[in-house]
N, C-alpha and C positions, 0 to 999 in steps of 0.2 A: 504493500500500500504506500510505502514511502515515493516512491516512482513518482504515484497521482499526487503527491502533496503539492510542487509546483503548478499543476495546472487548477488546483483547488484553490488557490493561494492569487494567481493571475486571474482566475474567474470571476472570483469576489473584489477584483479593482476594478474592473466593468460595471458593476452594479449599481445602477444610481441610486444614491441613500437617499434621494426624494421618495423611492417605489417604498408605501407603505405595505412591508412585507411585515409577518407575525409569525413564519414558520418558515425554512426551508424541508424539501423533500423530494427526494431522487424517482428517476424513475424506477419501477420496480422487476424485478425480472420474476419469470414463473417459477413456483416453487423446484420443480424437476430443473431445469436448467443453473438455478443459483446452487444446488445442490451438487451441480456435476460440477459445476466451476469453481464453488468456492468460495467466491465472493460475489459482490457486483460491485464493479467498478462506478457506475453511476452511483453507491452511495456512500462509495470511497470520498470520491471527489466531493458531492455534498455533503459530507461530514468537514469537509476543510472549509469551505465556502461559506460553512454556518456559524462556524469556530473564528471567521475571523471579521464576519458580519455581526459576530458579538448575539445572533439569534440562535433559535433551538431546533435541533436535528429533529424532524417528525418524519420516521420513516414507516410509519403507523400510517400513515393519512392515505396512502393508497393501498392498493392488490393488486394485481395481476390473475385475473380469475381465468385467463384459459392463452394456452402457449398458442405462442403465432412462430413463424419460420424466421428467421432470419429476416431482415427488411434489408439488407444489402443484395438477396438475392431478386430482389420483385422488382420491376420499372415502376417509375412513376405513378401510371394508372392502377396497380395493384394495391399499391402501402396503402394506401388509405382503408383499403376495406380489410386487410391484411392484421389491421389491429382496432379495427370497430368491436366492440364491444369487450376488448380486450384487460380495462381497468372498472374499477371499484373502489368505493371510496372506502378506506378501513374506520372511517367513525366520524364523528364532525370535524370537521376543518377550519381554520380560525379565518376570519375573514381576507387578509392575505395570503398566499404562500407562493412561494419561490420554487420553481419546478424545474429540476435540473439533469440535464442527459450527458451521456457522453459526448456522441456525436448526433448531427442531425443532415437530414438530406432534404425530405418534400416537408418536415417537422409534423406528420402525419402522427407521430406517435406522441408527440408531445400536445398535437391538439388532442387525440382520443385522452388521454390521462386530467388535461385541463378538461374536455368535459364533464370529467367522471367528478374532480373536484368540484365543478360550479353546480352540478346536479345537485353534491349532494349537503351544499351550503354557502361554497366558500364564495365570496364578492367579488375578487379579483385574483388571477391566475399570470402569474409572469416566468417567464420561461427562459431556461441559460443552456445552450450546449457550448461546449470547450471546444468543441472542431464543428468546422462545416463540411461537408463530401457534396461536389457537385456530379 
């Protein structure tokens, strides 16, 4: 995990302290996958990001209720429905929170997971990937 400490560290100098956030919280990966891996680096990284934003790691606030494939394998037209209905809120969410991925491409994953937060409370949803892949 020390690897990700730098880009947890340059992620959270991006952030404007205007964005009234109340939580950061990573994307989440599916139980069977985080299991084979070990970690998830997404909440690697937003564990740095939240440590030095001086806010609190909520890695509670989502789930991952059903595996999707890889989104590096899919075009364009795919990701989107590739991870529709693919989060769940884990319990209420505080009115901001800070949603954080590794990397992002069409940010199809990152909007599925924001809507899973605004469904299930949260007011506003702001989102950080570390890399972009075009």
């Amino acid at each position: 995990s020390a690897h990700l400490d730098p880009l947890g560290d340059a992620a959270a100098e991006v952030v404007p302290r205007r964005w009234p956030i109340d939580a950061v919280t990573p994307i989440p990966l599916h139980g069977a996958r985080r299991r084979r891996r070990g970690f998830n680096q997404s909440e690697l990284i937003a564990s740095r990001v939240a440590a030095a934003l001086g806010l609190p790691l909520r890695a509670d606030l989502l789930r991952r209720v059903r595996a999707t494939g890889p989104q590096t394998a899919l075009g364009r037209d795919r990701r989107a429905s590739n991870v529709a209905g693919a989060f769940a809120a884990g319990g209420p969410p505080p009115p901001g929170v800070l949603l954080v991925d590794d990397v992002s491409t069409t940010g199809a994953t990152l909007a599925a997971a924001a809507r899973a937060l605004l469904e299930d409370g949260a007011r506003r949803v702001y989102a950080l990937a570390v890399a972009r892949e075009d």
